[in-house]
PDB file as gemmi writes it, atoms N, CA and C in Angstrom:
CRYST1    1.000    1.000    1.000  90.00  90.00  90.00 P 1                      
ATOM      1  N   UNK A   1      12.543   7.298   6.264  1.00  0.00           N  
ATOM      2  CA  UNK A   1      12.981   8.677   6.209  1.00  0.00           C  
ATOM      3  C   UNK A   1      12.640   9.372   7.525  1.00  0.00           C  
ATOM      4  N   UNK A   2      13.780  10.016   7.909  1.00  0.00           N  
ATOM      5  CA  UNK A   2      13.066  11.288   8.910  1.00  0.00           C  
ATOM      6  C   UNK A   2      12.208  12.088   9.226  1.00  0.00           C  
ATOM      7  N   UNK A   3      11.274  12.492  10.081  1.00  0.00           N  
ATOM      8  CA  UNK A   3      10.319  13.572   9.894  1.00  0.00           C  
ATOM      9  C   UNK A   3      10.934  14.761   9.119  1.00  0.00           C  
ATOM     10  N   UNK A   4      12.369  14.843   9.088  1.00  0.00           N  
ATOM     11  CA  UNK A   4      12.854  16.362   8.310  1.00  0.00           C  
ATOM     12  C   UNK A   4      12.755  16.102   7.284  1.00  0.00           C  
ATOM     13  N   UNK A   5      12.812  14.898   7.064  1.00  0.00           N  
ATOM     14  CA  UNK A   5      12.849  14.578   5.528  1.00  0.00           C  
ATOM     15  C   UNK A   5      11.480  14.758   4.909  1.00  0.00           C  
ATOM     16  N   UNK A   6      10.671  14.268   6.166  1.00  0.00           N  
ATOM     17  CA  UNK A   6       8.826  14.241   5.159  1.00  0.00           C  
ATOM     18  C   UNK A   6       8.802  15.909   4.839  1.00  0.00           C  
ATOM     19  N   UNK A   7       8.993  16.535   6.159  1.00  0.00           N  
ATOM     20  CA  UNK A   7       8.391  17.903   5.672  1.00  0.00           C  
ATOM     21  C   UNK A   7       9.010  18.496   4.671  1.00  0.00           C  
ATOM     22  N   UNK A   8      10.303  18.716   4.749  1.00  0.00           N  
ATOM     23  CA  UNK A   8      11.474  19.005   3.635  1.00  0.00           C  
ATOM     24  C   UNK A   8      10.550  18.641   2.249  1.00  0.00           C  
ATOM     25  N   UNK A   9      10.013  17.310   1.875  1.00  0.00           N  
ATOM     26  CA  UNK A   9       9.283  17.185   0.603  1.00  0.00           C  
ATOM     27  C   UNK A   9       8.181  17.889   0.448  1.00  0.00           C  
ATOM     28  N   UNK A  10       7.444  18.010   1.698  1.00  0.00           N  
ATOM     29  CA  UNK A  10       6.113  18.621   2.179  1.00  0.00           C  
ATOM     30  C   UNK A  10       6.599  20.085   1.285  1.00  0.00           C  
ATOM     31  N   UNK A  11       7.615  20.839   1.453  1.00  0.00           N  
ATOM     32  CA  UNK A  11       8.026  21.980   1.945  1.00  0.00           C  
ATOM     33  C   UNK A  11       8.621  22.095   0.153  1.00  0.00           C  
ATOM     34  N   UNK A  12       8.637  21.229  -0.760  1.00  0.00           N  
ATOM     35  CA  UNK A  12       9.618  21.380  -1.875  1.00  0.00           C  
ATOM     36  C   UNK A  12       8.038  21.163  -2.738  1.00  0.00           C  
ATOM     37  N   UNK A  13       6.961  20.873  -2.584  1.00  0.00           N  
ATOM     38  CA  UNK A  13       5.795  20.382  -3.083  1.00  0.00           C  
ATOM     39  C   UNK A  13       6.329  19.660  -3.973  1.00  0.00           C  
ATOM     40  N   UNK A  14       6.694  18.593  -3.804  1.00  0.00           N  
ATOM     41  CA  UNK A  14       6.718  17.122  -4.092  1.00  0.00           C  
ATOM     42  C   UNK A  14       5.461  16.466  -4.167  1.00  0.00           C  
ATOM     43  N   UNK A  15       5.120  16.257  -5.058  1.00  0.00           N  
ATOM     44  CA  UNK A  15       3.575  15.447  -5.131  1.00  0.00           C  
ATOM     45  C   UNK A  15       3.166  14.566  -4.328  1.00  0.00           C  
ATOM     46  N   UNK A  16       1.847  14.562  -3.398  1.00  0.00           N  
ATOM     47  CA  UNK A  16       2.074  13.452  -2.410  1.00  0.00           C  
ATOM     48  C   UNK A  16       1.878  12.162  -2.277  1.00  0.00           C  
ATOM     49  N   UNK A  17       1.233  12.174  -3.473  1.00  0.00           N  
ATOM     50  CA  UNK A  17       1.468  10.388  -4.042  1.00  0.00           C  
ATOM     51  C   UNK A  17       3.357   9.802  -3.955  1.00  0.00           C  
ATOM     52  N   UNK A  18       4.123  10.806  -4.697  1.00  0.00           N  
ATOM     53  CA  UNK A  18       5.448  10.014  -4.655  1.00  0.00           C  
ATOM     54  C   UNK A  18       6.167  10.420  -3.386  1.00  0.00           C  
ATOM     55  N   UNK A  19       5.389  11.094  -2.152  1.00  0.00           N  
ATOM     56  CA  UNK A  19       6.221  11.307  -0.611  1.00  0.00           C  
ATOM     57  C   UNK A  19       5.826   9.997  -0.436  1.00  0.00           C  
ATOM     58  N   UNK A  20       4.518   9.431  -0.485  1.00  0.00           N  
ATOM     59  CA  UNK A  20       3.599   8.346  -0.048  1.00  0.00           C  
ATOM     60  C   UNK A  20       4.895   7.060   0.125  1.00  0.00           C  
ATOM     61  N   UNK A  21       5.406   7.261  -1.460  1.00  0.00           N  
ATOM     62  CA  UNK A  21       5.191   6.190  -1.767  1.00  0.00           C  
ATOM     63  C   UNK A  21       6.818   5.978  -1.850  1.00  0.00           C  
ATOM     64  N   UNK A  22       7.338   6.582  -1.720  1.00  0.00           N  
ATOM     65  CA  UNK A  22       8.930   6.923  -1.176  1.00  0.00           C  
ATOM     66  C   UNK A  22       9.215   6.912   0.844  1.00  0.00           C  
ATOM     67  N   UNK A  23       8.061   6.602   1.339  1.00  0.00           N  
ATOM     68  CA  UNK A  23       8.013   6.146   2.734  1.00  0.00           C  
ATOM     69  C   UNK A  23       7.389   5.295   2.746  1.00  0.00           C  
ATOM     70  N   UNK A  24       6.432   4.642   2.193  1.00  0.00           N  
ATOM     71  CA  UNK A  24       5.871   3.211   2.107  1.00  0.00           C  
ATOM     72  C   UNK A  24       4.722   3.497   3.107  1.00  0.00           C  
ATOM     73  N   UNK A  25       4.105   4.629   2.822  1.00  0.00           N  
ATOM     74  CA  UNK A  25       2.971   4.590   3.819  1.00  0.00           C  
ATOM     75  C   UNK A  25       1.291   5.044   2.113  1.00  0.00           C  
ATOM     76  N   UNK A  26      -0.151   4.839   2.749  1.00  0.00           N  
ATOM     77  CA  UNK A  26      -0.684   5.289   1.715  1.00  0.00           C  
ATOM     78  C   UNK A  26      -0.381   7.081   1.934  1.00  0.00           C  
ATOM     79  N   UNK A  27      -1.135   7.955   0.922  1.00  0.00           N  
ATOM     80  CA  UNK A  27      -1.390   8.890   1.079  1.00  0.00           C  
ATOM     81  C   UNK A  27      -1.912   9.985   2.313  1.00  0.00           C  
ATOM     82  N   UNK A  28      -2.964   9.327   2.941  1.00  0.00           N  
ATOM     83  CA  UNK A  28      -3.891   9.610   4.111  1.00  0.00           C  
ATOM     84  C   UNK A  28      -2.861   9.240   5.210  1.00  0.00           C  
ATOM     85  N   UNK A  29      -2.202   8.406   5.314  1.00  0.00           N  
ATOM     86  CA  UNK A  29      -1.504   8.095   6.202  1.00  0.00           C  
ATOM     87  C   UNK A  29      -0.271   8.801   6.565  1.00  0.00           C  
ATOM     88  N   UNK A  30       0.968   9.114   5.206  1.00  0.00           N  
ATOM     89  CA  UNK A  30       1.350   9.818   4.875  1.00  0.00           C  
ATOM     90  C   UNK A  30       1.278  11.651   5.266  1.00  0.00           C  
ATOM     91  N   UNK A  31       0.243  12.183   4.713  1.00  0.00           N  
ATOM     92  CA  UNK A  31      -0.422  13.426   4.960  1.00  0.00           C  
ATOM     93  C   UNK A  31      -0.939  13.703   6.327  1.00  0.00           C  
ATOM     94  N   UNK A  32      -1.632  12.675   6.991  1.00  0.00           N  
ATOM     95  CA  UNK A  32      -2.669  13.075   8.157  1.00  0.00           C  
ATOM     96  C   UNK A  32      -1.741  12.370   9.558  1.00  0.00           C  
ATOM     97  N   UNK A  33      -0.576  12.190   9.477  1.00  0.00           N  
ATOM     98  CA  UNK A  33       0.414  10.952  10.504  1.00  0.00           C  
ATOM     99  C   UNK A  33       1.139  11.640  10.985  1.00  0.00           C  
ATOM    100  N   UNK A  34       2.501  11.674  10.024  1.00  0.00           N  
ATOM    101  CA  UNK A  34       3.529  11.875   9.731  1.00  0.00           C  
ATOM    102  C   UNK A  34       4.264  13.218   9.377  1.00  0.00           C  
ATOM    103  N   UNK A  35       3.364  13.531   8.138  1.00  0.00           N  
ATOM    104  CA  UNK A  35       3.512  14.904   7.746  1.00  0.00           C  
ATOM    105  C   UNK A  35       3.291  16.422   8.725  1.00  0.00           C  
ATOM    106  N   UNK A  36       4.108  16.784   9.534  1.00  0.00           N  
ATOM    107  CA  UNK A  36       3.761  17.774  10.105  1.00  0.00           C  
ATOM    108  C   UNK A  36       4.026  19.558   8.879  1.00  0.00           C  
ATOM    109  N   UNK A  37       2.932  20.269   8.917  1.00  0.00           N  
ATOM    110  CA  UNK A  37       2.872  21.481   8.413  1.00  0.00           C  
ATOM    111  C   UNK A  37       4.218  22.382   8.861  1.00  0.00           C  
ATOM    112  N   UNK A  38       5.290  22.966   7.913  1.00  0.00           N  
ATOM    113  CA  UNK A  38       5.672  24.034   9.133  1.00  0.00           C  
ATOM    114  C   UNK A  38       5.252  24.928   9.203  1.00  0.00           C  
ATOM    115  N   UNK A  39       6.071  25.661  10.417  1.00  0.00           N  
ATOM    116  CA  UNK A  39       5.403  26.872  10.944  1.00  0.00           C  
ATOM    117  C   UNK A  39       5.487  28.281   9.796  1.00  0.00           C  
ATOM    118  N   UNK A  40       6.067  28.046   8.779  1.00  0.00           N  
ATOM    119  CA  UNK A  40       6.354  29.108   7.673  1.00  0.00           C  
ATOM    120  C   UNK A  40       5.152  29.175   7.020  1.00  0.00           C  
ATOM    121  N   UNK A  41       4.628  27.580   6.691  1.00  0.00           N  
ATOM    122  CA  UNK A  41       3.182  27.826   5.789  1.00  0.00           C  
ATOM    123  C   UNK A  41       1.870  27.806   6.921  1.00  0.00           C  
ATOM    124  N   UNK A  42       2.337  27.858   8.165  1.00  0.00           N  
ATOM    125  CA  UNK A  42       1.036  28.114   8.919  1.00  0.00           C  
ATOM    126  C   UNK A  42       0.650  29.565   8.889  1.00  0.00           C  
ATOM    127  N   UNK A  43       1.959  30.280   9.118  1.00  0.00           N  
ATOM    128  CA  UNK A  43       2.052  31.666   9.364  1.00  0.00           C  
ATOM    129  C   UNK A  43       1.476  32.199   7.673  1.00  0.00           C  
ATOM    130  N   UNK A  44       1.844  31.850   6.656  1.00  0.00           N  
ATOM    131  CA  UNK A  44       1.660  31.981   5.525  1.00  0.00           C  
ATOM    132  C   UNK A  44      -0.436  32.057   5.173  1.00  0.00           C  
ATOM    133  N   UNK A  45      -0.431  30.888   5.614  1.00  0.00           N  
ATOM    134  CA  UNK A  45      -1.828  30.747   5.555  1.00  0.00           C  
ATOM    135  C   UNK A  45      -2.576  31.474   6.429  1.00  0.00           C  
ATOM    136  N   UNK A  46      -2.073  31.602   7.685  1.00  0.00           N  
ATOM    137  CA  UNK A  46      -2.918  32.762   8.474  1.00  0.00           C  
ATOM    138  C   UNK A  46      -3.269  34.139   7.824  1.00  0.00           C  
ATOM    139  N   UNK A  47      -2.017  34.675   7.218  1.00  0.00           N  
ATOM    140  CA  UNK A  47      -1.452  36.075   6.788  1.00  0.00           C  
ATOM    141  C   UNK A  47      -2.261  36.407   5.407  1.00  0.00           C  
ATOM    142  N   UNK A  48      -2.693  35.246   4.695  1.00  0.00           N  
ATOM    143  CA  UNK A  48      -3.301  35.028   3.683  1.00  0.00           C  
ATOM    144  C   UNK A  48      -5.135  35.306   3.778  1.00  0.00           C  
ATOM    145  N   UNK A  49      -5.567  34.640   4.577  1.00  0.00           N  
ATOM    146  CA  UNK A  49      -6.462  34.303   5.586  1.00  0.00           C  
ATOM    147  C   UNK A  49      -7.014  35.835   5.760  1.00  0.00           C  
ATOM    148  N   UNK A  50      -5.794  36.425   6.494  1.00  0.00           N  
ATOM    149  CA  UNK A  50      -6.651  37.832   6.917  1.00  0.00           C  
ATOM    150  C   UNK A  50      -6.919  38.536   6.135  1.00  0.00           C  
ATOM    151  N   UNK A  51      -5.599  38.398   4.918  1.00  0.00           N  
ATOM    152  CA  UNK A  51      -5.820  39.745   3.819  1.00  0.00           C  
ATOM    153  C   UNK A  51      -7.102  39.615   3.070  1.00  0.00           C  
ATOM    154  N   UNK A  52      -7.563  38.261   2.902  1.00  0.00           N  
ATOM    155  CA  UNK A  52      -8.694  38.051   2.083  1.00  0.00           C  
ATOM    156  C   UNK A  52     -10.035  38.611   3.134  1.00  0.00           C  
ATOM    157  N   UNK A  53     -10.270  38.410   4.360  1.00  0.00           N  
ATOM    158  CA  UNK A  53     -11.103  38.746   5.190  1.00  0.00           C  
ATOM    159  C   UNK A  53     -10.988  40.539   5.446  1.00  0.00           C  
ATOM    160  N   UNK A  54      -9.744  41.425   5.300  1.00  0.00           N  
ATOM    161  CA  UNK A  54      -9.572  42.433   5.302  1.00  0.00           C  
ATOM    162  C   UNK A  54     -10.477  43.130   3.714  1.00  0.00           C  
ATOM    163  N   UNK A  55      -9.905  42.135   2.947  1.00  0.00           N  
ATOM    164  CA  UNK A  55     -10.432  42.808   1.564  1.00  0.00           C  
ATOM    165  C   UNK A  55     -11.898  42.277   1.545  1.00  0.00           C  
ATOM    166  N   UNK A  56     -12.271  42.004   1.964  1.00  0.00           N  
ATOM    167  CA  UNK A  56     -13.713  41.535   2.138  1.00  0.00           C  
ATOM    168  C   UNK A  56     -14.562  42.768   2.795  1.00  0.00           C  
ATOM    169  N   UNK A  57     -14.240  42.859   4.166  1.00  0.00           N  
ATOM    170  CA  UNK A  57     -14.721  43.870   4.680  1.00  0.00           C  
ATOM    171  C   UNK A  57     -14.530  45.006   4.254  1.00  0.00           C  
ATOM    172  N   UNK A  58     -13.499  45.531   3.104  1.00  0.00           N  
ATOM    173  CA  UNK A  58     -13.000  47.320   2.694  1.00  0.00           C  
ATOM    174  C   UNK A  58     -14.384  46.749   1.466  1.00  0.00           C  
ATOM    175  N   UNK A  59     -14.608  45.818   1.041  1.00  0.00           N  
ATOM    176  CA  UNK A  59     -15.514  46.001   0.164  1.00  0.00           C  
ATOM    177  C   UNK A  59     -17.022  46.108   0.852  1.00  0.00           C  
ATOM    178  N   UNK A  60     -17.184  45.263   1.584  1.00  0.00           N  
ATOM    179  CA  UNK A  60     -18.800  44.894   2.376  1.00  0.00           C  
ATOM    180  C   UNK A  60     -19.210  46.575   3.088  1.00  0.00           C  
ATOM    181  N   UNK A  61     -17.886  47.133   3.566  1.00  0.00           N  
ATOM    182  CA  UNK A  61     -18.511  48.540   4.050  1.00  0.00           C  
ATOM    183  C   UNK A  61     -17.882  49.478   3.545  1.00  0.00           C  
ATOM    184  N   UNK A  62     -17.049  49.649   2.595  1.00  0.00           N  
ATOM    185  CA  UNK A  62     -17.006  50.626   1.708  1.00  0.00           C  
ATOM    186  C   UNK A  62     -17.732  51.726   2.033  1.00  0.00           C  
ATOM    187  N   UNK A  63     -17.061  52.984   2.258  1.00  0.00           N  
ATOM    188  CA  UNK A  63     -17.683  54.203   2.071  1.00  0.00           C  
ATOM    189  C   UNK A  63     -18.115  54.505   1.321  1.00  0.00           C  
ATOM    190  N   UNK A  64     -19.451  54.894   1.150  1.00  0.00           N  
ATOM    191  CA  UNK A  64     -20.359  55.496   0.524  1.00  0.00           C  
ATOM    192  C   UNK A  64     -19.995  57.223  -0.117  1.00  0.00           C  
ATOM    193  N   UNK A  65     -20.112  57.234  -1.616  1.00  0.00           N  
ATOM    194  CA  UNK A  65     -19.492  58.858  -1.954  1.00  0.00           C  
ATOM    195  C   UNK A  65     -20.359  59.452  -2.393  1.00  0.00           C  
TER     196      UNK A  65                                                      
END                                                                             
């Protein structure tokens, strides 16, 4: 299969035992090789990332009433 193809499954959350095993590679190999992240769930995870670190800090210094 194509790299468009791995991520495309990557990207449909396809379980990664059956990406594995529908390219004939193990799991680790599969995931940590081949599989590139896209840039939608990087940006995703960043954006995620901050809001939790934003809501962290409106709580940690919270104004005092």
């Amino acid at each position: 299969m194509s790299p468009t193809a791995k991520v495309g499954l990557k990207e449909l959350d396809v379980d990664p035992h059956v990406r594995a095993e529908q390219m004939g590679h193990t799991v680790d190999v599969n995931e940590n090789v081949y599989t590139i992240t896209s840039l939608k769930r990087r940006k995703d995870a960043v954006n995620a990332l901050e809001k939790a670190i934003g809501a962290y800090w409106t709580l940690l210094f919270r104004p005092s009433s």
